[in-house]
N, C-alpha and C positions, 0 to 999 in steps of 0.2 A: 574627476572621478564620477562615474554616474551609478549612481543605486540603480541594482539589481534585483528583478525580481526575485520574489521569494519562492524556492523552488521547495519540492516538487509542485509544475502546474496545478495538480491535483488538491492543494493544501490552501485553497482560497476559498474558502464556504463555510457556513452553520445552518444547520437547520433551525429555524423558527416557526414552525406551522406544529397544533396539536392538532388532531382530530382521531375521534372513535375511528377501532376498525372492525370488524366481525371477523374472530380470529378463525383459520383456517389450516386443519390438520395438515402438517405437511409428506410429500411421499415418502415413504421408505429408503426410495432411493438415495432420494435428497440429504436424509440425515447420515448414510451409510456414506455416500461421497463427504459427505462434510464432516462426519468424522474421520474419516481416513487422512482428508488436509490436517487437519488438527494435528494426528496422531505423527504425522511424516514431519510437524513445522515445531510441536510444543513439545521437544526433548529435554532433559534434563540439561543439556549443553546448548551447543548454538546453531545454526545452520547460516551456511553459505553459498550464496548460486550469484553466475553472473547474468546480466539483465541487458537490455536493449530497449530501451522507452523511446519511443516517440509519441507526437501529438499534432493532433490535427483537428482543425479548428472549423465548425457545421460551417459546406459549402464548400471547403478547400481542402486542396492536398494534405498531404503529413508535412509536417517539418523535418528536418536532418534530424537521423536519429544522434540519441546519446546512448553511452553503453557505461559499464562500470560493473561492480559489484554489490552486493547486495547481501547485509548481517540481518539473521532475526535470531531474537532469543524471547523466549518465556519469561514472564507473559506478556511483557507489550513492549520491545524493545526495536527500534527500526535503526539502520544506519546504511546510506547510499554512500560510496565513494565511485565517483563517476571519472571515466576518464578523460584525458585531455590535459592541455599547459595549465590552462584557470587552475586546477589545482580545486574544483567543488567537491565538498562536501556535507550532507545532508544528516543530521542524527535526530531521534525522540527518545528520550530516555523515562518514556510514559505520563509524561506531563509537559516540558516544553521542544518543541523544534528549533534547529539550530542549522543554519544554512551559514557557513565556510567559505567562502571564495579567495583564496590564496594571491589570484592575481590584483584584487581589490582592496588585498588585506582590510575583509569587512566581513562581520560576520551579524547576521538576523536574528534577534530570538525570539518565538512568539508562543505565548502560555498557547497549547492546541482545545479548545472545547470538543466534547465527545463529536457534533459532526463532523467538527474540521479533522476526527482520526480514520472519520469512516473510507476515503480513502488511498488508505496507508496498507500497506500487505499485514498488519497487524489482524485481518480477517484469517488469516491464515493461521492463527495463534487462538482464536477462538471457541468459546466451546460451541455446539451445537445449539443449544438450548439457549444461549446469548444472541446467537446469530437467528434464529429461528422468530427470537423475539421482536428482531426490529424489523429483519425482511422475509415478504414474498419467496418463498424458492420452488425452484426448477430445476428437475434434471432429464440432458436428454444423452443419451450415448453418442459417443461418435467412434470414427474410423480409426483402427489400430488401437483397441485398447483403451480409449478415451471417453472420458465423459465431461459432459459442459454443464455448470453450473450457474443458473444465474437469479442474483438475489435483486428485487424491487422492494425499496425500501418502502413502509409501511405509512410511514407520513414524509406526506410532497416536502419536499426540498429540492438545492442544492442538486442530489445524486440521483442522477435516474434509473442507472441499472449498474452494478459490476457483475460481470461475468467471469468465469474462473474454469479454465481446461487445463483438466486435471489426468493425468491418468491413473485408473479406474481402480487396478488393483493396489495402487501403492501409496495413494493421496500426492503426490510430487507434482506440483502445479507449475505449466509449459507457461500457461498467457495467462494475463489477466487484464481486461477491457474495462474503463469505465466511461461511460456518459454519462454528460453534466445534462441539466433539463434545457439547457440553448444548443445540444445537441452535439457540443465540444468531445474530442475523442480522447482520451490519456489511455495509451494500450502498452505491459509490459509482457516479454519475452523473455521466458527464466530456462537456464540450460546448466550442467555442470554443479547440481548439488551435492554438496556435502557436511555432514556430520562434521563439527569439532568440540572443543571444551567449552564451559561455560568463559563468558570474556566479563573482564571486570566494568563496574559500570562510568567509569570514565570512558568507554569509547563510544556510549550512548550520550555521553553530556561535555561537548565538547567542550575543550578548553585553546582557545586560538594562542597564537603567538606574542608575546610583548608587542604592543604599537598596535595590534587592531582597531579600525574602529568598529564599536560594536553598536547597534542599532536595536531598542526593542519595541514591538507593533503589540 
């Protein structure tokens, strides 16, 4: 049996660098798009969209995409069920990640430190004034109704930029891009949201089946 990386790609970083920055008023626009994500992701219940991730690594193609779906709940709850036989699945239940592979019967668990959450679509859950504090933002309009979002975080790490296309009027976020600073791509594709009830917090903190082996990092 071979160990599996710990997915998602995105979830292998910390930030370690401090440095001064000369804080910088951000647009109007900026915090009106980024509150509207908030207000479409941080309901008293749950939301569900299905996703298409792929990753592509500085200098080459994408790899095969994956697809699955995709739980957030308020305030900082993430769970991937990706499709296919493996049987992956991916949860945060606001402190540790838990990565499930069904056909390895093996499961990962690793405490996430604040960079290794930055990123997780947990941005989406965010308040303004949170997000405002660690990154750079920009917002530029786009075609039909869309606006593109992109935050530079504020001390070098790890995360170079996420970017977030959003449409405009509703906050309901289509992609979301991030590069790493080796120029590594992780880009998700969200389609088909929906509104449900709030979910209990066992399906943020997974529990595997008798016989796993479980592994913690």
């Amino acid at each position: 049996m071979r160990r599996r990386r710990f997915l998602p790609l995105f979830l292998s970083f910390s930030f370690s660098f401090a440095f001064a920055f000369e804080a910088r008023p951000a647009q109007p626009a900026v915090e009106a798009a980024l509150s509207k994500i908030r207000a479409a992701y941080a309901t008293p219940g749950s939301v569900t969209c299905t996703f298409v991730q792929t990753y592509a690594p500085a200098g080459f193609t994408e790899t095969a995409p994956e697809t699955g779906k995709l739980l957030l709940q308020a305030p900082d709850r993430v769970r991937f069920d990706y499709d296919g036989p493996e049987g992956k699945v991916f949860t945060f239940d606001g402190t540790a990640g838990r990565q499930y592979v069904a056909a390895d019967r093996q499961m990962v668990v690793r405490h996430l430190a604040p960079g290794d959450r930055e990123r997780l679509p947990i941005v989406f859950l965010e308040s303004t004034d949170a997000l405002l504090a660690r990154y750079d933002a920009a917002e530029v309009p786009r075609e039909n109704g869309l606006a593109e979002v992109t935050l530079t975080p504020k001390r070098p790490g790890a995360l170079k930029s996420a970017t977030l296309l959003a449409v405009a009027a509703t906050g309901e976020v289509k992609r979301l891009a991030l590069v790493d600073s080796a120029g590594n791509r992780t880009t998700f594709t969200f389609t088909q949201k929906i509104g449900g009830a709030r979910r209990p917090d066992s399906d943020f903190a997974l529990v595997p089946p008798e016989g796993t082996k479980i592994l913690t990092e």
